[in-house]
N, C-alpha and C positions, 0 to 999 in steps of 0.2 A: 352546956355553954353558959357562962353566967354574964353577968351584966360586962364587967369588967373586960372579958373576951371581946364582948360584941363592938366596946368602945375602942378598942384597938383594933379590930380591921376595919371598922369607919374609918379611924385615922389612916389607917392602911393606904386605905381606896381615895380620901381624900389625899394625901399627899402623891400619892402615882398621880391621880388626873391632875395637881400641880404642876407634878416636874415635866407632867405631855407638854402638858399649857405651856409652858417654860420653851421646852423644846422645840414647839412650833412655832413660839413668835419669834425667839433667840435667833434657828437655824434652817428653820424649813420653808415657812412662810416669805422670808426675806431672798432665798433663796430664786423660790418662785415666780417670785416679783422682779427680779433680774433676769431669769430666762425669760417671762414674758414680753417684757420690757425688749428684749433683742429679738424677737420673731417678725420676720419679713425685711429685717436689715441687712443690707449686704449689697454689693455690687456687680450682679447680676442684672443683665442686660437680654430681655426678649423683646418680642414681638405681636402684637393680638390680632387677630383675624381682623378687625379693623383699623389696621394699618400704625395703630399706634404702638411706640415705645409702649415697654412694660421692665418697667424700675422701682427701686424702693418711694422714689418721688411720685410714682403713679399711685402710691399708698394716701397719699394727701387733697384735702382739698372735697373729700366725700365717705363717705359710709363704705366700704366697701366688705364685700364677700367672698373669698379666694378657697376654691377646693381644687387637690391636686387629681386627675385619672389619668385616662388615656381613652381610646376611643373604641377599643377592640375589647376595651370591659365587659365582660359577659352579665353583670350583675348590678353592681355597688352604684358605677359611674351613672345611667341611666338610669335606674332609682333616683339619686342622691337630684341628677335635672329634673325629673318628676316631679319632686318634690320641692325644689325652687321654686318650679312654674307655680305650687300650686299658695304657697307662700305669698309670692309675689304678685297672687292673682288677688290673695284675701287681705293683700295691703293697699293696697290698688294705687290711688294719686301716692301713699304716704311712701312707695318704694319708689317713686319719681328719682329720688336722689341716689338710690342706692344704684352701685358699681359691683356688678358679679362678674367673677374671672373664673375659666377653668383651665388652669395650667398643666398642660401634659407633663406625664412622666416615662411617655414613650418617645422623644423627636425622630427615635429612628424613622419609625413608621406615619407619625403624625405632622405631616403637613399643614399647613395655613389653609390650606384647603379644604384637608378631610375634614380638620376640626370647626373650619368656616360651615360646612353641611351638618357635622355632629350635632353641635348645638344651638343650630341656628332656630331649632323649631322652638326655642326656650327664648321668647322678649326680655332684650336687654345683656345675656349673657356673651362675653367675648371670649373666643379659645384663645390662649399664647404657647405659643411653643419658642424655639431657638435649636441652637446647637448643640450637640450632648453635653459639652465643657459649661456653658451658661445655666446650662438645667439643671448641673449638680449643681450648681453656685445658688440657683436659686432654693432647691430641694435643701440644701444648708442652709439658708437663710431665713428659710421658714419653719425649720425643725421638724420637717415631716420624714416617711420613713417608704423608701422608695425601693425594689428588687427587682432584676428581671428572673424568672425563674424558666429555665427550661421546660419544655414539654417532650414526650414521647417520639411525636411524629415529625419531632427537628426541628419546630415552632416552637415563639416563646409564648409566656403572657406575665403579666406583670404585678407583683404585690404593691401594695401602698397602702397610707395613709386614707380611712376612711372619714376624716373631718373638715367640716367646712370653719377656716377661720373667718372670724370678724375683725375687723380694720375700724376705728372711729378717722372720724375727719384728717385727724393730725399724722393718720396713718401709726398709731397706737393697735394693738392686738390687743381684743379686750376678752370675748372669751370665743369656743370653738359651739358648734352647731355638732354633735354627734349622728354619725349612722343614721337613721331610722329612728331619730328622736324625736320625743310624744310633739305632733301638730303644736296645738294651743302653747308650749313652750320654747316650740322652736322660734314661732312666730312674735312672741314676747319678745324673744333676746333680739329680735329684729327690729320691733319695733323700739324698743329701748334704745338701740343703738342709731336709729334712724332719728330718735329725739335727744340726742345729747347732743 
């Protein structure tokens, strides 16, 4: 391969990572920024273990923290409050403000009750459930991804969304909190968003 080869698939490789560049900021990026832009908007109407309304306007006004389960989780969902508590234990005064919701994606089974006992052992955290029609309205509005899936023994149990979204003050989606995401990062995007 001689000089002249070599100079043309630089150019190559240079112009492909332009026209990416190109491509992301044109259609993908902007994109993004409009689906985020609409996450948790919508006219869905619940209710949280503590007796309040739960609407797009509850999005406002504070920090908040919004992860979808149910209460018959085998797994994800009681992890996912473990791991809140222990967040919000290593923020201590500075999660004073922040607002955590866990919105069911089961109402059939999840009452204001159950979910009042589910996660009440977690400070700070309110269950919301509603009516199955409000719940999809909600599960749309937050672009999470929700199934009931049958079981064997004529029982159900249910897929979903394993991320915690973040809400800023203005009730803005700013980024999500992943699964079993590293400590020391999760609690960054917390803190970050607890000082904006």
């Amino acid at each position: 391969m001689d000089r002249k080869d070599i100079i043309r698939i630089v150019l190559a490789v240079m112009a492909t990572i332009a026209a990416m560049g190109f491509i992301w900021v044109q259609f993908i990026a902007p994109r993004d920024a409009v689906m985020a832009s609409t996450v948790g908007v919508g006219d869905y109407n619940l209710v949280g273990t503590d007796g309040s309304q739960f609407t797009q306007a509850t999005l406002t006004g504070a920090p908040s923290a919004v992860f979808f389960g149910f209460t018959h989780c085998p797994e994800v969902c009681p992890t996912t409050l473990g791991d809140i508590a222990t967040w919000t234990a290593e923020l201590g005064d500075e999660a004073e403000d922040l607002r955590v919701y866990f919105v069911t994606v089961d109402p059939e089974r999840d009452t204001s009750e159950l979910l009042s006992e589910y996660v009440g052992w977690v400070p700070g955290v309110v269950g919301v459930t509603g009516t199955p029609d409000e719940m999809q309205k909600a599960i749309r509005a937050f672009k999470v991804y929700a199934a009931k899936v049958p079981l064997d023994d004529g029982d159900y149990t249910m897929d979903h969304s394993a991320m915690i979204l973040l809400f800023d003050d203005e009730g803005r989606f700013t980024v999500p909190i992943r699964y079993q995401e590293d400590f020391d990062k999760a609690v960054g995007k917390l803190r970050k968003l607890i000082s904006s």
